[in-house]
PDB file as gemmi writes it, atoms N, CA and C in Angstrom:
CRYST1    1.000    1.000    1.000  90.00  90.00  90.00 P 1                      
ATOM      1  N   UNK A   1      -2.287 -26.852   3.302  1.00  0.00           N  
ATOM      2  CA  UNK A   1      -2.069 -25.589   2.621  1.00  0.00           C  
ATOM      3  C   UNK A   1      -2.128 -24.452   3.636  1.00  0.00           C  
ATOM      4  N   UNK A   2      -1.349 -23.540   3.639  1.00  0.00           N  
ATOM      5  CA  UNK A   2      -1.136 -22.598   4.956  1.00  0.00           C  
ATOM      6  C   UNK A   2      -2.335 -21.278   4.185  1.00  0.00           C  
ATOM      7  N   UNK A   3      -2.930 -21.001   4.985  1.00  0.00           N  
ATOM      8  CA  UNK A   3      -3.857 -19.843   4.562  1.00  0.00           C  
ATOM      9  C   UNK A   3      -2.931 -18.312   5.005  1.00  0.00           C  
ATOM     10  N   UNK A   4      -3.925 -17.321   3.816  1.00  0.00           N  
ATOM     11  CA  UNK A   4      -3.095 -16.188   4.140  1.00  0.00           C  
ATOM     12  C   UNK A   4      -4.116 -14.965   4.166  1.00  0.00           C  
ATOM     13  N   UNK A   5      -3.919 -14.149   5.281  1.00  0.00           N  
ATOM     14  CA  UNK A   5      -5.019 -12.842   5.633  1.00  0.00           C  
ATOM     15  C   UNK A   5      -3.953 -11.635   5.587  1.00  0.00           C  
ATOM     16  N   UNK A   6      -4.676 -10.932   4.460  1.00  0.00           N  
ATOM     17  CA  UNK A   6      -3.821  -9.615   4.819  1.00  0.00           C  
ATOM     18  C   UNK A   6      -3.972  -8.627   5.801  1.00  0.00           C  
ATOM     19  N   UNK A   7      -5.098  -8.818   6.681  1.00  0.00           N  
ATOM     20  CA  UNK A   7      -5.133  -8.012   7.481  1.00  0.00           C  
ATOM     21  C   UNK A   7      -3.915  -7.788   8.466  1.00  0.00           C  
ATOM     22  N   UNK A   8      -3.522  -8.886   8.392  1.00  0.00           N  
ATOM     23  CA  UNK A   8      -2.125  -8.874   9.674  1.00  0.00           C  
ATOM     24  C   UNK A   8      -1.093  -8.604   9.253  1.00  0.00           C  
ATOM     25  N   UNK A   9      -1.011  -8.715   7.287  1.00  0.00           N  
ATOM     26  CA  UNK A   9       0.388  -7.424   7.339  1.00  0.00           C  
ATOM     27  C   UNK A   9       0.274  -6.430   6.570  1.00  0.00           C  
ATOM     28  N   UNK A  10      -0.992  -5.993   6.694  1.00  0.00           N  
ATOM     29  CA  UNK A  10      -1.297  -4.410   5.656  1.00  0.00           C  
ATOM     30  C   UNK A  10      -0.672  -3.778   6.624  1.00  0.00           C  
ATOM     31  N   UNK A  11      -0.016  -2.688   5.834  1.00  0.00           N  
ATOM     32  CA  UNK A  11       0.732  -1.684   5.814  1.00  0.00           C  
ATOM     33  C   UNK A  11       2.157  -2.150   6.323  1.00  0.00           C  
ATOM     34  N   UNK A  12       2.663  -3.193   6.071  1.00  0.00           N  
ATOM     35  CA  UNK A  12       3.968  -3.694   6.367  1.00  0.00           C  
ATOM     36  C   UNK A  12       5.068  -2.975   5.317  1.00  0.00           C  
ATOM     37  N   UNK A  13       6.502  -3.447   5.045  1.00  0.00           N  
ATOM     38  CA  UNK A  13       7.482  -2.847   4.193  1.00  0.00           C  
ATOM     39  C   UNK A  13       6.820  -3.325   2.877  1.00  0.00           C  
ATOM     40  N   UNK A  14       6.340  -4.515   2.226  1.00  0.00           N  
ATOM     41  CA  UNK A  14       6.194  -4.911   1.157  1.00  0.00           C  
ATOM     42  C   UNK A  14       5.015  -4.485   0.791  1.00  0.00           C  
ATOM     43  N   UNK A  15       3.692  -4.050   1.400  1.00  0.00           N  
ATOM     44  CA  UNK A  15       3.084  -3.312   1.092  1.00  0.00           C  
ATOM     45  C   UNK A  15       2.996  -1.764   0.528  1.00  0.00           C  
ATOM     46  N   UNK A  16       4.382  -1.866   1.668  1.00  0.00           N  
ATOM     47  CA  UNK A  16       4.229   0.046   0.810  1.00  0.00           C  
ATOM     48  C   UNK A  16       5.199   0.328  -0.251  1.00  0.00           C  
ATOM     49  N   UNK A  17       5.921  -0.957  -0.308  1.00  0.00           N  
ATOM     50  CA  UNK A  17       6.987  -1.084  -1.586  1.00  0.00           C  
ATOM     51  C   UNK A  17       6.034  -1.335  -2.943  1.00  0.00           C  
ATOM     52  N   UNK A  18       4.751  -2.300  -2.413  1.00  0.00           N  
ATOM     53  CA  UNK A  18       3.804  -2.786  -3.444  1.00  0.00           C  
ATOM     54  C   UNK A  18       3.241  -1.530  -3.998  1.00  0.00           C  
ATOM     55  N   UNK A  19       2.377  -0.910  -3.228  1.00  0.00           N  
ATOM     56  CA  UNK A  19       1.603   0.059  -3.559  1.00  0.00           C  
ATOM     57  C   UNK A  19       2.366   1.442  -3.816  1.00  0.00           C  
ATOM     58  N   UNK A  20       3.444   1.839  -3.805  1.00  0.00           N  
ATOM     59  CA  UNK A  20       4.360   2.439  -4.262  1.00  0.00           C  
ATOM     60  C   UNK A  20       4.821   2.087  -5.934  1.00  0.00           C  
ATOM     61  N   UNK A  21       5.262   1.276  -5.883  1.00  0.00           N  
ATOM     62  CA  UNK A  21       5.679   0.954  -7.314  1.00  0.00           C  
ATOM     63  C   UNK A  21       4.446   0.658  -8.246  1.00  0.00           C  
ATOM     64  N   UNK A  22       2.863   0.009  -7.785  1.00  0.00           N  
ATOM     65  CA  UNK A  22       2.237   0.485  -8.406  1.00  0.00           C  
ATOM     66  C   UNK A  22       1.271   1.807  -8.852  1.00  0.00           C  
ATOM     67  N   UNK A  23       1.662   2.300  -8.046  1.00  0.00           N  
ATOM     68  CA  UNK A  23       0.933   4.000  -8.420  1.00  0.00           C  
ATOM     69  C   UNK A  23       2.216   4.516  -9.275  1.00  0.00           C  
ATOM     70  N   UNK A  24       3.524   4.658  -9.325  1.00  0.00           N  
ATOM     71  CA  UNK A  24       4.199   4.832 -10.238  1.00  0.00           C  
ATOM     72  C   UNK A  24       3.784   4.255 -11.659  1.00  0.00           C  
ATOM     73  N   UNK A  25       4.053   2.954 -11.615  1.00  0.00           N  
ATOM     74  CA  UNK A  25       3.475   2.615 -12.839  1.00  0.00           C  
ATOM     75  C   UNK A  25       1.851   3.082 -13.949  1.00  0.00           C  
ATOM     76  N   UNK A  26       1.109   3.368 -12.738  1.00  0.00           N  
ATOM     77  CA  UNK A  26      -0.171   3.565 -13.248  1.00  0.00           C  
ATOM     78  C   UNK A  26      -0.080   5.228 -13.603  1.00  0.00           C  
ATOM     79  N   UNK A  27       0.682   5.969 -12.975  1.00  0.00           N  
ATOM     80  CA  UNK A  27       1.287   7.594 -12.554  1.00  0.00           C  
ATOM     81  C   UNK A  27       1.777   7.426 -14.312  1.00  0.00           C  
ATOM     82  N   UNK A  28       2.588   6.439 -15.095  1.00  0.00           N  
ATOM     83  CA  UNK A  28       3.853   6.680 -15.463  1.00  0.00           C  
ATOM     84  C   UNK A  28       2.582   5.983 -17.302  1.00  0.00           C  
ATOM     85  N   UNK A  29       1.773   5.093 -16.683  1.00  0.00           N  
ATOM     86  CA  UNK A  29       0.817   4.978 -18.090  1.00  0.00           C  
ATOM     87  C   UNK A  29      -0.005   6.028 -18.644  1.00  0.00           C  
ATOM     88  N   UNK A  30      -0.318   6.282 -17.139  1.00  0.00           N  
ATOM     89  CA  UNK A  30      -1.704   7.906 -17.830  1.00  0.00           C  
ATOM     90  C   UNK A  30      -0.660   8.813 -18.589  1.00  0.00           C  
ATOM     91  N   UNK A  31       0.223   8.994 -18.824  1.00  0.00           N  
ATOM     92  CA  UNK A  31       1.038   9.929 -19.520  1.00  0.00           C  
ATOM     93  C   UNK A  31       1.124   9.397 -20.881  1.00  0.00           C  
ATOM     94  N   UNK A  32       0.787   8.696 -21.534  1.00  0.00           N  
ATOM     95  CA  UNK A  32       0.353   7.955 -22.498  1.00  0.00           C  
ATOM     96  C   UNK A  32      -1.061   8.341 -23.138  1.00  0.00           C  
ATOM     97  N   UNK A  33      -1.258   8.452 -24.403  1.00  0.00           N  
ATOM     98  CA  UNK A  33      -2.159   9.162 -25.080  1.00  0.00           C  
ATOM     99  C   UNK A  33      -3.477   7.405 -24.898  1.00  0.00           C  
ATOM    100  N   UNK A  34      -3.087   6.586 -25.306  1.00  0.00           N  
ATOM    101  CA  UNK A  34      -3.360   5.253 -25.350  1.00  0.00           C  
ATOM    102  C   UNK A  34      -4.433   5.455 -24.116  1.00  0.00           C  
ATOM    103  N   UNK A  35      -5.425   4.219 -23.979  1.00  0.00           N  
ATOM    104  CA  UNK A  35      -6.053   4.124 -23.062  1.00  0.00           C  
ATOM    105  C   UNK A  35      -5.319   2.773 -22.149  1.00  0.00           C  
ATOM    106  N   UNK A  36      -5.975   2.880 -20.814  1.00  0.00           N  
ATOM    107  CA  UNK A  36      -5.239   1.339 -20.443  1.00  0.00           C  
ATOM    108  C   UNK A  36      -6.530   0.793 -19.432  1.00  0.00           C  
ATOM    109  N   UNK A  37      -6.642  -0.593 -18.921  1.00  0.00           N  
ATOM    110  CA  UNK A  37      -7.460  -1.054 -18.068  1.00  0.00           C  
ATOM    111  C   UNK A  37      -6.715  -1.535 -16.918  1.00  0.00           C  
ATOM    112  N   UNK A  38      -6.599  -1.114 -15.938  1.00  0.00           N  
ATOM    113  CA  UNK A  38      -5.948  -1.874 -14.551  1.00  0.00           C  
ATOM    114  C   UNK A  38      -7.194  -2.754 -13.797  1.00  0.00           C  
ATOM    115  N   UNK A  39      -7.080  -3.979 -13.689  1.00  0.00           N  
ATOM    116  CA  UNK A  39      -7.971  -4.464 -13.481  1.00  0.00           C  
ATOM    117  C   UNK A  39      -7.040  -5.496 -12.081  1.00  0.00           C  
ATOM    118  N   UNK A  40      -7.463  -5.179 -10.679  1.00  0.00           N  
ATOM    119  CA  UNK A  40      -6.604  -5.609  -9.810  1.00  0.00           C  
ATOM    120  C   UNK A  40      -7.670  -7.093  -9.049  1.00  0.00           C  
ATOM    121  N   UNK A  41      -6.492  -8.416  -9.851  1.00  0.00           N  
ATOM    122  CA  UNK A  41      -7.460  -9.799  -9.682  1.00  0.00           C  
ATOM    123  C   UNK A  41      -7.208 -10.330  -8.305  1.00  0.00           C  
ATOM    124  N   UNK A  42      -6.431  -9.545  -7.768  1.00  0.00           N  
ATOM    125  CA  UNK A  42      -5.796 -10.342  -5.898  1.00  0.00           C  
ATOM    126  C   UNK A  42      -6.278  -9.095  -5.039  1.00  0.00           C  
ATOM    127  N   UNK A  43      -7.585  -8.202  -5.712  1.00  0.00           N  
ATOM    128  CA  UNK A  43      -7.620  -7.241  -4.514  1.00  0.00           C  
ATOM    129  C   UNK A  43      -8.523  -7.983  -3.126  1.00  0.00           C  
ATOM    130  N   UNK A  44      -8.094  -7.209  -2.038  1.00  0.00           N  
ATOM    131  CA  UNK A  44      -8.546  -7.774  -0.928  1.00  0.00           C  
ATOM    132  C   UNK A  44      -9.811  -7.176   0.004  1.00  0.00           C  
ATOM    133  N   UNK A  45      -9.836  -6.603   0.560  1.00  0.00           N  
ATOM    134  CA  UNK A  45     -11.394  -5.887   1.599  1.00  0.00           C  
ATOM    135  C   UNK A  45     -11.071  -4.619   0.857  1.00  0.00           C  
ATOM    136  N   UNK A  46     -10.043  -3.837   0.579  1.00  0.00           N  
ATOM    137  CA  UNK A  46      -9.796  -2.493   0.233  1.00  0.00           C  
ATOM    138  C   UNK A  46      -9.238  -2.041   1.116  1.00  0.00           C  
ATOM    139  N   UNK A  47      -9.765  -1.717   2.348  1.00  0.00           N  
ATOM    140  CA  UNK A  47      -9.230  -1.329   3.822  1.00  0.00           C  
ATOM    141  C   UNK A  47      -8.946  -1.853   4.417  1.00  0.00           C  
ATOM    142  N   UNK A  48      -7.786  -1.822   5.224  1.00  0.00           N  
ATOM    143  CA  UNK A  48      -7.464  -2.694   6.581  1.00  0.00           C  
ATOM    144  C   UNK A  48      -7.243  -1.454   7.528  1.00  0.00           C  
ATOM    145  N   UNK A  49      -7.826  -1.948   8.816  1.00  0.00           N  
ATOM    146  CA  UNK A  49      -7.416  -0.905   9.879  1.00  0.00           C  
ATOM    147  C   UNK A  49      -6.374  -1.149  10.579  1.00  0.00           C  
ATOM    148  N   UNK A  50      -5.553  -0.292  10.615  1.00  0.00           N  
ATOM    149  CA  UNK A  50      -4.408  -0.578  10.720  1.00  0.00           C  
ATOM    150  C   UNK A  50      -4.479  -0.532  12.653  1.00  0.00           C  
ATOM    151  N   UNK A  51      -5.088  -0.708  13.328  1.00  0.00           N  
ATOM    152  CA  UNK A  51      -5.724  -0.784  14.744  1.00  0.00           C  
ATOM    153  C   UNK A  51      -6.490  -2.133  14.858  1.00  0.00           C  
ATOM    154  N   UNK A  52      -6.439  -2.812  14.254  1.00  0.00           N  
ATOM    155  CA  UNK A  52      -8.103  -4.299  14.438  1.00  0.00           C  
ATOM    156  C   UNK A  52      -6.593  -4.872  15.770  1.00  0.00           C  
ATOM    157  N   UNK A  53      -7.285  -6.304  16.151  1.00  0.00           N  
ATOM    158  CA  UNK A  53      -6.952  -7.003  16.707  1.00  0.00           C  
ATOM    159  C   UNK A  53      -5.575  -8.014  15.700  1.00  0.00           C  
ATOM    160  N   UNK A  54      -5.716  -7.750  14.591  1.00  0.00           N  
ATOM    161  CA  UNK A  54      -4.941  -8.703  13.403  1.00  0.00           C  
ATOM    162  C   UNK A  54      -3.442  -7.712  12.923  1.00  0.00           C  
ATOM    163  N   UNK A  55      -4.077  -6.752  13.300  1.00  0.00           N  
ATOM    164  CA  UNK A  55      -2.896  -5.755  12.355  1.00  0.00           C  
ATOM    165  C   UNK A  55      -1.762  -5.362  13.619  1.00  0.00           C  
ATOM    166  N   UNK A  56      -2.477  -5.278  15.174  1.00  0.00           N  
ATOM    167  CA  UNK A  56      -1.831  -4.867  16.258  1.00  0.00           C  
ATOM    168  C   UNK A  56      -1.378  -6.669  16.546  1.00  0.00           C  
ATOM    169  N   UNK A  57      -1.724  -7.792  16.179  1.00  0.00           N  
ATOM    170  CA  UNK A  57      -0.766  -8.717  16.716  1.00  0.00           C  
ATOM    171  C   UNK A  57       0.153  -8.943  16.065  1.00  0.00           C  
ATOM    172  N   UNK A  58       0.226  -8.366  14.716  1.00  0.00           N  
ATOM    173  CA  UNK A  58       1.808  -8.470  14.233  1.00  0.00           C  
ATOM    174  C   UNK A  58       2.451  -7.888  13.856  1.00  0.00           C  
ATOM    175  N   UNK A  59       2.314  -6.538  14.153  1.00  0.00           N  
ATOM    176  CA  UNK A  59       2.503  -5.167  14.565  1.00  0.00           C  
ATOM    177  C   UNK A  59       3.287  -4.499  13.179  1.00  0.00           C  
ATOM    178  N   UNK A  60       3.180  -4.849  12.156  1.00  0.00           N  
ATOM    179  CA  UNK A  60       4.311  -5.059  11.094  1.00  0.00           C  
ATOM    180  C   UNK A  60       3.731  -3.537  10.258  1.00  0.00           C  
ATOM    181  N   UNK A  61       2.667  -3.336  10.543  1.00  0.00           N  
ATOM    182  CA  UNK A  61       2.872  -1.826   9.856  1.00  0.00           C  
ATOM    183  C   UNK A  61       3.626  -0.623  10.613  1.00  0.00           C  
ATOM    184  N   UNK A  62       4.528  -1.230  11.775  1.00  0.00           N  
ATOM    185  CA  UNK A  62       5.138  -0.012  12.744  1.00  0.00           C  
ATOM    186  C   UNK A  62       6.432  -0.379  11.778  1.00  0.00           C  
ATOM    187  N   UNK A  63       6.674  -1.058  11.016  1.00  0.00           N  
ATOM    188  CA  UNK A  63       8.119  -0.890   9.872  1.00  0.00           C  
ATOM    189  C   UNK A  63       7.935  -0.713   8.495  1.00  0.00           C  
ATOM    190  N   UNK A  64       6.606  -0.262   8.546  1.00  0.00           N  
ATOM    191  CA  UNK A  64       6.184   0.060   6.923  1.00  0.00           C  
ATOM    192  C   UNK A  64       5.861   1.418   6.670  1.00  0.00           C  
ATOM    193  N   UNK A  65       4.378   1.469   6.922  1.00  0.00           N  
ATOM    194  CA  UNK A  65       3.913   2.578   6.633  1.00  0.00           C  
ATOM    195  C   UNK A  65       3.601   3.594   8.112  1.00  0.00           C  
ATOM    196  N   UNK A  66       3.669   2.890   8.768  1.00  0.00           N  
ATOM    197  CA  UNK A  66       3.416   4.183  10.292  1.00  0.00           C  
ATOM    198  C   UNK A  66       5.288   5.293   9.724  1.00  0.00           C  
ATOM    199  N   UNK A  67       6.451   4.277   9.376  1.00  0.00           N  
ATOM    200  CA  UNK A  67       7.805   5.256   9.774  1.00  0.00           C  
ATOM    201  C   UNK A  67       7.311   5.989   8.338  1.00  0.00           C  
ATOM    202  N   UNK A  68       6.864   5.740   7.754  1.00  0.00           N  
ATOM    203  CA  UNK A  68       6.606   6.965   6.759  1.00  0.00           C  
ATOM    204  C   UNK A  68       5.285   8.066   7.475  1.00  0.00           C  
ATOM    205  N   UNK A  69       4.785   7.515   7.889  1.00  0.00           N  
ATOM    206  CA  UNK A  69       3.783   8.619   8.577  1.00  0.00           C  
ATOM    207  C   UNK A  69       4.841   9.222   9.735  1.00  0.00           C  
ATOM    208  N   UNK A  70       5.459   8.735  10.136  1.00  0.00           N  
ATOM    209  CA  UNK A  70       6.207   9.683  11.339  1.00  0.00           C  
ATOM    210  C   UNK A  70       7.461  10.480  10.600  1.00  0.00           C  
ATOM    211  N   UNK A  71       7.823  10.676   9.203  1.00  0.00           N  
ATOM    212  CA  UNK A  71       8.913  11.429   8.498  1.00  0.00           C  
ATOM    213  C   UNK A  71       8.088  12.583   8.804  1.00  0.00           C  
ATOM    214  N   UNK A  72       8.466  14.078   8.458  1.00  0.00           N  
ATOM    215  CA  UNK A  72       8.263  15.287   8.398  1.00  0.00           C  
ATOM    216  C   UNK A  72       9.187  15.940   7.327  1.00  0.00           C  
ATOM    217  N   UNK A  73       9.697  15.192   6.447  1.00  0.00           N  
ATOM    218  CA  UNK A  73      10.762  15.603   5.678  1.00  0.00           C  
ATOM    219  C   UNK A  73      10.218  15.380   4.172  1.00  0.00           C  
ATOM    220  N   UNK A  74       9.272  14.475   4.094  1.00  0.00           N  
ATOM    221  CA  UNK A  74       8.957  13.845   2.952  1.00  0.00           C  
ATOM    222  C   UNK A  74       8.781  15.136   1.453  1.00  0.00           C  
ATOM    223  N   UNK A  75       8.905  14.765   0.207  1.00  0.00           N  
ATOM    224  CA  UNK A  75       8.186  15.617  -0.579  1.00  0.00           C  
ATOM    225  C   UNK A  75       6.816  16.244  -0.525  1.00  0.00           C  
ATOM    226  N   UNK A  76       6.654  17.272  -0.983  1.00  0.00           N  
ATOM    227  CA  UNK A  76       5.334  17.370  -0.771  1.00  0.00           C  
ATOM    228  C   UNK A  76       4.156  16.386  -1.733  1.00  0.00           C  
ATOM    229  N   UNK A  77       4.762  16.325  -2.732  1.00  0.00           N  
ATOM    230  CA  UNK A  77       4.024  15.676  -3.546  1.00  0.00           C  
ATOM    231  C   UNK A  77       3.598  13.617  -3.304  1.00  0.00           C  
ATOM    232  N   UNK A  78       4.653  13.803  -2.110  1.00  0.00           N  
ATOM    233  CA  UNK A  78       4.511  12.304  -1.546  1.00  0.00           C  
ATOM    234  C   UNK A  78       2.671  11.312  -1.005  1.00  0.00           C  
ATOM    235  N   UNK A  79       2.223  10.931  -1.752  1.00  0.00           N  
ATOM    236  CA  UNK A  79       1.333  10.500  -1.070  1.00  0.00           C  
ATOM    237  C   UNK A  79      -0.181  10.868  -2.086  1.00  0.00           C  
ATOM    238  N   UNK A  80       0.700  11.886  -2.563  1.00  0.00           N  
ATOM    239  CA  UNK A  80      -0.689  12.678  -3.965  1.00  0.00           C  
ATOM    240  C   UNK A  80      -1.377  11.423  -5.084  1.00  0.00           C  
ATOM    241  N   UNK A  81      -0.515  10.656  -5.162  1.00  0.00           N  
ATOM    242  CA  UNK A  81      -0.973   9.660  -6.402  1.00  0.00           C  
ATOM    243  C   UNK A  81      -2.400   9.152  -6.033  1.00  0.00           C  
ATOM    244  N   UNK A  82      -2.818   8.891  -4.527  1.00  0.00           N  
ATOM    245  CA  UNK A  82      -3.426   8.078  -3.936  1.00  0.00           C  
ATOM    246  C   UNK A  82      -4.454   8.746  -4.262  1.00  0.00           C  
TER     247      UNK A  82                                                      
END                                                                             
């Protein structure tokens, strides 16, 4: 069975596609009078540093979330959900 650590691809493309589409969704329930429970069953450490020894050997957040940190164009409201 192949094991899997997210430290080595937090902040990659599918991460910030992940965590993007879910803050929309959660953005898009609170507008709803209803109550809701998000209860996240695959969460992982919470943080990854995007600097450890794991995240710099597979360097995969320099095509995720670093080219969004290097835009200057973005909305302002980009990043607020968090």
């Amino acid at each position: 069975m192949l094991s899997y650590r997210h430290s080595f691809h937090a902040g990659n493309h599918a991460d910030v596609l992940k965590h993007t589409v879910q803050s929309l969704i959660i953005e898009s329930l609170k507008e709803k009078e209803k109550p809701f429970l998000y209860l996240d069953t695959h969460a992982g450490a919470g943080r990854y540093q995007l600097g450890s020894e794991h995240a710099e050997r597979t360097g995969e957040y320099l095509e995720g979330i670093a080219r969004i940190w290097q835009q200057d164009d973005l909305p302002a409201e980009t990043g607020t959900v968090y």
